[in-house]
C-alpha positions in Angstrom: 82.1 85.1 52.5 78.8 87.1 53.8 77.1 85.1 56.4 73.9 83.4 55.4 70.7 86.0 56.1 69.5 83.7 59.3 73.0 84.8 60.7 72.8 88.2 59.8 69.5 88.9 61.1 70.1 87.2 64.6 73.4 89.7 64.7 71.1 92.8 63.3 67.7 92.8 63.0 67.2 96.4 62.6 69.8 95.5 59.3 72.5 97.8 61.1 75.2 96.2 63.2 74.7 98.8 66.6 77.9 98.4 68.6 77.8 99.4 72.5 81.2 101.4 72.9 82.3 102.3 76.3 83.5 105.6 77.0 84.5 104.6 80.6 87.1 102.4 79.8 90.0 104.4 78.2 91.7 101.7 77.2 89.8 100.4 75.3 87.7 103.4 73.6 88.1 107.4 74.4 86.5 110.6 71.8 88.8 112.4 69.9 89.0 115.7 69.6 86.6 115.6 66.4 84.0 114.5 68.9 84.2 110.8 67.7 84.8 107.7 69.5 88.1 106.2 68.9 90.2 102.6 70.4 90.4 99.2 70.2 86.6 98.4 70.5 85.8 101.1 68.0 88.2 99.1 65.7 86.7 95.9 66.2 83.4 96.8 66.0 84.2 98.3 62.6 86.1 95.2 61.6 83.0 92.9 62.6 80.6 95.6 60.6 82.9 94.9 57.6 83.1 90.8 58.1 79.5 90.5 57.8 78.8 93.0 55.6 76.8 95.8 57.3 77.0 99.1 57.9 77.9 99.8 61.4 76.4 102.0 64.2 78.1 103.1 67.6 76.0 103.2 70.6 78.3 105.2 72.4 77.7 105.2 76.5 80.0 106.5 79.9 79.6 103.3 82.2 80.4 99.7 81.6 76.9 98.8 83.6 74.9 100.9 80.7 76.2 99.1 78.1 75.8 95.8 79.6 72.0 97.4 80.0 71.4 98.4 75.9 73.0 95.3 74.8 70.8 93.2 77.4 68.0 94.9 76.4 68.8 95.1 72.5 69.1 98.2 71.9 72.9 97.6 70.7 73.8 94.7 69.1 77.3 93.9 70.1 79.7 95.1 73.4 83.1 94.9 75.0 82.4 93.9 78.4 84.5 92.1 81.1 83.8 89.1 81.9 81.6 88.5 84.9 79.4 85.8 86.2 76.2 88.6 87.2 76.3 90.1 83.7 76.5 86.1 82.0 72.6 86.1 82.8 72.0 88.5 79.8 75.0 88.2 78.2 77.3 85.6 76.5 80.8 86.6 76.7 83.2 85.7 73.8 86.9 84.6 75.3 88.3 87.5 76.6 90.5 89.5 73.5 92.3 91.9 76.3 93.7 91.7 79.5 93.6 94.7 81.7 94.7 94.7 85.3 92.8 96.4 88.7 94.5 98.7 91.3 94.4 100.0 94.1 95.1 103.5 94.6 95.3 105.5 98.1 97.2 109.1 99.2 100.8 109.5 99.8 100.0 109.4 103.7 97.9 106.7 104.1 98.8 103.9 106.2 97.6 101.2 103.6 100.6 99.6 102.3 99.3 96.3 100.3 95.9 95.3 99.3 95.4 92.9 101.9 94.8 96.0 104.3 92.5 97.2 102.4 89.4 95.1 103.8 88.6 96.4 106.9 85.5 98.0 108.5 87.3 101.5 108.6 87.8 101.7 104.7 85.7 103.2 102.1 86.7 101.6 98.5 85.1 104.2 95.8 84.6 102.0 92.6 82.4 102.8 89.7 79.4 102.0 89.6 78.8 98.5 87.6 81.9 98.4 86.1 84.1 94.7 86.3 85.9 95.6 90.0 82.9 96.8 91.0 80.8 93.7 90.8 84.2 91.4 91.9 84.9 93.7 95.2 81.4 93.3 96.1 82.0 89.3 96.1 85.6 89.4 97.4 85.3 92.6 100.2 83.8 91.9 103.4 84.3 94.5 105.6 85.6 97.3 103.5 82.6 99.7 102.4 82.2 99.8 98.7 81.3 103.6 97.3 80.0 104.0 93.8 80.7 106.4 91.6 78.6 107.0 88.6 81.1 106.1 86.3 84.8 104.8 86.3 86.5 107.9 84.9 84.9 109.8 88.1 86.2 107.6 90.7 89.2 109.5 91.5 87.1 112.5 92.1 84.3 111.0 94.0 87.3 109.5 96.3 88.9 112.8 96.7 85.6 114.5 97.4 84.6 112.7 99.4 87.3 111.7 101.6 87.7 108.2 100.8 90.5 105.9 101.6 90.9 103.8 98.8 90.1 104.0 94.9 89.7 101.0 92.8 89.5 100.8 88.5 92.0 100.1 85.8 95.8 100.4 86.3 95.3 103.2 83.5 92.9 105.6 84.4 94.7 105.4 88.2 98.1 106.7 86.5 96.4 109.1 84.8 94.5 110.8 87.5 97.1 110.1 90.1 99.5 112.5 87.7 96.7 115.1 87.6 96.1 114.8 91.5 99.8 115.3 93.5 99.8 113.0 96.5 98.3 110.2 95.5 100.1 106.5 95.3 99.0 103.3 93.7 99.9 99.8 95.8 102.5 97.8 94.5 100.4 94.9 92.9 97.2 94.2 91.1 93.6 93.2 92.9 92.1 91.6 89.7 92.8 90.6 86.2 90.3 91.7 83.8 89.3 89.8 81.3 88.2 92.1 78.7 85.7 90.5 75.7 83.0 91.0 73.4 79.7 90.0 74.1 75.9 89.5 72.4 72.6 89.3 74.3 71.8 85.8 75.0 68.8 85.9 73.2 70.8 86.2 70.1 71.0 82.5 69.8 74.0 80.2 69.9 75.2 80.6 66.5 75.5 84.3 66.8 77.1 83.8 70.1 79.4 81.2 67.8 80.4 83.3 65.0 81.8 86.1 67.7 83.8 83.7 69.5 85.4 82.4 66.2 85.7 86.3 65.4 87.4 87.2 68.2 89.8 84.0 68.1 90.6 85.3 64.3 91.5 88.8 65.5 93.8 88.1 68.2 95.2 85.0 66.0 96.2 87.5 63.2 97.9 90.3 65.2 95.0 92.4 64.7 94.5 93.3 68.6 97.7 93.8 69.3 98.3 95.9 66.4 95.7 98.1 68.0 96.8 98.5 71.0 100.1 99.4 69.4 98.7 101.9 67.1 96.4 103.9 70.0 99.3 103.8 72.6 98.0 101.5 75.3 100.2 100.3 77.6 100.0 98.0 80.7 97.4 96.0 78.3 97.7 92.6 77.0 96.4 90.5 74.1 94.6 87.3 75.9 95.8 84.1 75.1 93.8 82.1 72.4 90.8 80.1 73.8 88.6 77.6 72.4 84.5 77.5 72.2 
């Protein structure tokens, strides 16, 4: 059934749903080689479009920290944000419909052997910039200096250019560029569980904020995540457990 039109217009007032889809993330969204943004997020986003009836629009961005900006600002409707407490002051999160875990990852010949060496005064921790580790090592670190690079799938490289000793981000993206990179080791267990969800801008309302809770619920309830992250290839990723509002 088509949501009633208060509904509709507190999702999209412009009458187009725009979804923020993160590029930076490549589990959860990467551009094909037709130009055009693929993943899990694109899917859902296109499912939501279709459950309230409107055509759908991607605002597609490189950085977690510029799409918690255009939804918080309303110039995208919807986003796929981890959870975080700073970004819960513009946004409300939905329960988290992925989770993803945070490494670690240092060379082959450094003496760091577990992330609870990784806190001192003499390390230099390149994250990127606003992303989910970013804002929970800047809580959790207190002697480690945090480095940020403009976006999480440039961490790797701002680490190697720069002579860090430690890169952070998601499991994924540190496999990927440790293959590319020879030398390069990622510690033997995780820093952080992300807690990967959808969010609207608080100003939405409550009954927005509602209906994409209950939305998300449905999705993970009826296999539809995981069939997702089956279908792009994602591994290392988990559905999230069902949550109530």
């Amino acid at each position: 059934m088509r949501p009633d039109p208060e509904l509709l217009a507190a999702f999209a007032p412009t009458g187009v749903l725009r979804a923020s889809i993160n590029l930076g993330n490549p589990i959860l969204a990467n551009r094909g080689e037709d130009g055009q943004p693929f993943g899990v997020s694109v899917d859902l986003a296109n499912a939501l479009a279709q459950r309230l009836g409107l055509e759908l629009k991607l605002v597609v961005v490189d950085a977690a920290g510029k799409s918690v900006e255009v939804v918080s600002g309303e110039e995208a409707d919807v986003g796929f944000f981890a959870v975080d407490p700073k970004r819960a002051a513009t946004i409300r999160f939905t329960a988290p419909y992925v989770l993803i875990e945070g490494y670690y990852l240092v060379r082959d010949d450094s003496p760091i052997r577990s992330n609870a060496e990784v806190d001192v005064a003499t390390n230099r921790v390149a994250v990127g910039k606003g992303s989910a580790y970013d804002l929970f090592l800047s809580r959790e670190l207190k002697a480690a200096q945090i480095v940020a690079a403009p976006t999480s799938p440039a961490v790797v490289q701002t680490f190697l250019e720069q002579g860090l000793e430690v890169a952070a981000g998601v499991r994924q993206q540190l496999d990927a560029d440790a293959a590319k990179h020879p030398g390069l080791r990622l510690l033997d267990e995780r820093f952080m569980v992300i807690r990967q969800a959808m969010g609207i801008a608080q100003s939405r309302g409550s009954r927005a904020a509602e209906y994409l809770h209950g939305f998300v619920e449905e999705m993970k309830a009826s296999g539809f995540v995981a069939q997702a992250l089956a279908r792009h290839r994602i591994a290392g990723a988990s559905v999230a457990p069902a949550e109530s509002a």
